[in-house]
C-alpha positions as CSV (number, residue, x, y, z in Angstrom):
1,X,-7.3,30.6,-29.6
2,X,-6.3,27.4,-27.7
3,X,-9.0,25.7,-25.8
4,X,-7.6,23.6,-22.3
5,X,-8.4,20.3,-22.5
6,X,-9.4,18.6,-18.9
7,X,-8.0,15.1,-18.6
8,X,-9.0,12.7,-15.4
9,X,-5.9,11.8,-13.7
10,X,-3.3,8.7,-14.5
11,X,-4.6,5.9,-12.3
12,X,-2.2,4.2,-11.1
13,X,-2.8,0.8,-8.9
14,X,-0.5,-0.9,-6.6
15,X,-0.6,-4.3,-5.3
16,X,0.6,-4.1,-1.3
17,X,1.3,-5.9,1.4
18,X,1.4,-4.7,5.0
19,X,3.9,-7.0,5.9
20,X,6.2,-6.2,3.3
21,X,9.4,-3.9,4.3
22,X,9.6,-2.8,0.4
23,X,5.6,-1.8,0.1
24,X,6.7,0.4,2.9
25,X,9.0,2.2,1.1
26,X,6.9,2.3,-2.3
27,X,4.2,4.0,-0.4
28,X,6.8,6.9,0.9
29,X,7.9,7.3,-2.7
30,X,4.4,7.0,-4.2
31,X,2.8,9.1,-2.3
32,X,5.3,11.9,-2.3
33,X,4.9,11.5,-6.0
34,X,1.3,11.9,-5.8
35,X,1.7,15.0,-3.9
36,X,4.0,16.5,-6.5
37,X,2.1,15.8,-9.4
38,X,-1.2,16.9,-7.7
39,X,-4.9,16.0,-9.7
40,X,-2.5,14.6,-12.7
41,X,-2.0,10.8,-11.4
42,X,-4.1,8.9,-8.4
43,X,-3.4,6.1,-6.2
44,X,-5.5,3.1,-5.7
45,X,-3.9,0.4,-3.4
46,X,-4.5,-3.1,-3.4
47,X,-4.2,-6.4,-1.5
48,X,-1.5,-8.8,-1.9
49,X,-1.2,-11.6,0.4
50,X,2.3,-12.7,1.2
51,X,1.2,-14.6,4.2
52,X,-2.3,-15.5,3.5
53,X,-3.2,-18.6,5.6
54,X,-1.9,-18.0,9.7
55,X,1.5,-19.7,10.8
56,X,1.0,-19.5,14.3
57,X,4.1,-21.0,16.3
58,X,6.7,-18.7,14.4
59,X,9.8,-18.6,16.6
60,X,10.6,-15.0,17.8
61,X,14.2,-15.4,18.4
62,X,14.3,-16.0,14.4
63,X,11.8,-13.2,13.9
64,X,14.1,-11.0,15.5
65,X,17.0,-11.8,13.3
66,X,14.9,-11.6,10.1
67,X,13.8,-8.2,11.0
68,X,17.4,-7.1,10.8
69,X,17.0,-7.1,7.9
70,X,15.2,-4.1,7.7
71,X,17.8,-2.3,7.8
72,X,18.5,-2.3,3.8
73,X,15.4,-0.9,3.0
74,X,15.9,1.7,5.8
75,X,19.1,2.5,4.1
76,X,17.1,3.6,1.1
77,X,16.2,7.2,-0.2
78,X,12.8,7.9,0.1
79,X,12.5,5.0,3.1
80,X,10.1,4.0,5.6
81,X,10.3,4.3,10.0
82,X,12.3,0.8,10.2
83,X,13.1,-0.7,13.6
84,X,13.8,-4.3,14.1
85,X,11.7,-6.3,16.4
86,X,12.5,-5.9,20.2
87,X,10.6,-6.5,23.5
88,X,8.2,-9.7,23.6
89,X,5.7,-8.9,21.0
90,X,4.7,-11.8,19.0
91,X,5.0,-11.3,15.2
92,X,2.2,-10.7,12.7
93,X,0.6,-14.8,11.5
94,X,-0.5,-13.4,8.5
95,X,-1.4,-10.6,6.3
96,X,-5.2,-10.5,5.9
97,X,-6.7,-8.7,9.2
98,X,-4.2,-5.7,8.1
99,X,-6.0,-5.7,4.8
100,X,-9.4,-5.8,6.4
101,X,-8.6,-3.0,9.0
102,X,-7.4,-0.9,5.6
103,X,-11.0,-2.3,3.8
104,X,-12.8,-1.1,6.4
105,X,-11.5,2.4,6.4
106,X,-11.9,2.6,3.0
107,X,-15.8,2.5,3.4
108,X,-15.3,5.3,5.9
109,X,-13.9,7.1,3.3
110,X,-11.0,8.0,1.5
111,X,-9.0,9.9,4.4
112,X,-9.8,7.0,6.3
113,X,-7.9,4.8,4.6
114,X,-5.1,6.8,3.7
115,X,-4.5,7.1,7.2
116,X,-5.1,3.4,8.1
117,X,-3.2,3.0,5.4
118,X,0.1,4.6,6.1
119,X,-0.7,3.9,9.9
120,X,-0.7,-0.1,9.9
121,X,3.0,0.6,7.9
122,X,4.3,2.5,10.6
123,X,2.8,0.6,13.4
124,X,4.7,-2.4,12.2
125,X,7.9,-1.7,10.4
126,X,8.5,1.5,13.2
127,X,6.8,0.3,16.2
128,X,7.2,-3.4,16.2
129,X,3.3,-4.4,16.8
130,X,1.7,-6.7,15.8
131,X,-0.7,-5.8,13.4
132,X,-2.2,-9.0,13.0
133,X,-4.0,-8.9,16.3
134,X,-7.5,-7.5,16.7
135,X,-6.6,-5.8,20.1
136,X,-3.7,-4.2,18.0
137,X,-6.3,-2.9,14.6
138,X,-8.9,-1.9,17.3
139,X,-5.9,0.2,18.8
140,X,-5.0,1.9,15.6
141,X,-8.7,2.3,14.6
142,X,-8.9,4.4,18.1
143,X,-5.7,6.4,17.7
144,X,-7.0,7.9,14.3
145,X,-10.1,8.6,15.7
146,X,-12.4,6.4,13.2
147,X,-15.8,5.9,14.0
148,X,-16.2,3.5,16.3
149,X,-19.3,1.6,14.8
150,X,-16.9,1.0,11.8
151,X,-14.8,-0.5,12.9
152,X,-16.5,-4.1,12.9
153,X,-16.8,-3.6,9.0
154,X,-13.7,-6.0,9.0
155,X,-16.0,-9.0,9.6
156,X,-17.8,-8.3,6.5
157,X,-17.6,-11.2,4.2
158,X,-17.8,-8.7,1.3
159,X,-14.6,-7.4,2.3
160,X,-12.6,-10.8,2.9
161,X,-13.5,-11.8,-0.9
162,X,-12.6,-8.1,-2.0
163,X,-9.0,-8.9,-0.5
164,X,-9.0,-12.8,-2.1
165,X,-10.2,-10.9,-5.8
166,X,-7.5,-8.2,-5.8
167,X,-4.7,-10.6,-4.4
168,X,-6.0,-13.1,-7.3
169,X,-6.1,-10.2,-9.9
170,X,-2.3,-9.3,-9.2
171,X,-1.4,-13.1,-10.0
172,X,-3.5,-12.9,-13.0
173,X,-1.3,-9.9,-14.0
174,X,1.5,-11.6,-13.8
175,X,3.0,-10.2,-10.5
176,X,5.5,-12.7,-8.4
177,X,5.5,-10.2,-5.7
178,X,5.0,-7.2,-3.9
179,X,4.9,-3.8,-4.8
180,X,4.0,-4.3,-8.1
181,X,2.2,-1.2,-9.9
182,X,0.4,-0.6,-13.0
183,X,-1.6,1.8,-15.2
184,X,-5.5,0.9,-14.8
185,X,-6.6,-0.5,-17.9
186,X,-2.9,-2.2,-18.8
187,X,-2.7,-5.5,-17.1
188,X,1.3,-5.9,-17.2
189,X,2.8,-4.7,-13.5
190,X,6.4,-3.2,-12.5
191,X,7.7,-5.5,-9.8
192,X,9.9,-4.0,-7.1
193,X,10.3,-0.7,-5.1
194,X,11.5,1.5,-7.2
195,X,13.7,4.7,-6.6
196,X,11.6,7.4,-6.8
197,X,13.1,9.5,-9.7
198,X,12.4,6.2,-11.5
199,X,8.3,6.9,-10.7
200,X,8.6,10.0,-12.0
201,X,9.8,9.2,-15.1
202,X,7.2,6.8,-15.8
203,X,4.3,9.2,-14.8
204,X,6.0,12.2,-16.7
205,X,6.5,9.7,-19.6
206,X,2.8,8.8,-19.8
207,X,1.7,12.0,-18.8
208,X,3.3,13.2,-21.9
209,X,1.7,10.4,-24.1
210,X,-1.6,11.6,-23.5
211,X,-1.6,15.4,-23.5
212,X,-3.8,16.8,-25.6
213,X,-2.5,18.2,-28.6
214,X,-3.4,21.8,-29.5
215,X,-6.1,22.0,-32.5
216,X,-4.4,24.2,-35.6
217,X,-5.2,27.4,-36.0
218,X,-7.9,28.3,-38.7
């Protein structure tokens, strides 16, 4: 008789930023990944800070043509909602409110934050606000119907080093940039959005390392 054998799911953590066209499209792929596998692998994001201090003054005229950019990872399978900047809006100073709004979701609960998560992305890359702005988080925090008493976790000093730590950790691992993944428990990252089937052969690859083999019959 075989006896099943109940592993806890592959953990797999990635280091994100919200400003970041690529993260975009590593969270599509990811997360369709972890739909498909199911219990057998789990996300954990973290904070990377490409723009950690604020550049206020950023000329929009050369935003606008950066954000053209876009466009390649649009192009992609497996892609983000893309739209290069239009309108007025000033761009994003830097990356850590985004990272606090997401912080302070996560306390709410997982849900929360997969939906802050995925929301902040879109609100960006496919809406072209800025999701540096308060007015702009408080906004997003409304439209997903978060409590609103929550919301204020952002100022938490807790949370700001809890950014700093996991933004430091990545460096520590030896990632140059963002998305870069790894298993929890291995410190060495994969750099780069990669195509989805190439995910999937990584999970299935470790997935196969560490099922259980079936004892011999007596």
């Amino acid at each position: 008789m075989t006896r099943m054998h109940s592993l806890p799911p592959l953990r797999f953590l990635i280091y994100s930023d919200y400003l970041c066209p690529w993260c975009y499209n590593a969270s599509v792929r990811w997360e369709k990944l972890e739909l498909e596998f199911e219990s057998r692998i789990e996300l954990e994001w973290r904070s990377f800070l490409l723009r950690p201090q604020p550049e206020p003054g950023r000329s929009l005229e050369k935003f606008r043509n950066y954000t053209k950019s876009w466009r390649r990872p649009a192009a992609e399978e497996d892609s983000g909602e893309f739209q290069p900047w239009e309108g007025d809006t000033d761009p994003p100073t830097h990356s850590v409110p985004a990272h606090l709004a997401a912080k302070a979701a996560a306390s709410v609960g997982p849900d929360a934050f997969r939906r802050m998560h995925r929301r902040l992305l879109r609100a960006y890359f496919g809406e072209n606000r800025n999701i540096s702005e308060r007015a702009t988080l408080e906004a997003l925090w409304t439209e997903l119907e978060l409590p609103k008493e929550a919301f204020a976790r952002m100022d938490d000093p807790e949370l700001s080093r809890l950014v700093l730590d996991e933004h430091n950790e990545a460096l520590n691992c030896g990632a140059t940039g963002v998305p870069a993944v790894r298993l929890d428990g291995i410190e060495a990252v994969v750099t780069g959005a990669q195509p989805t089937a190439t995910c999937r052969r990584w999970v299935e690859r470790m997935l196969e390392r560490r099922a259980p083999e079936a004892p011999a019959a007596s």
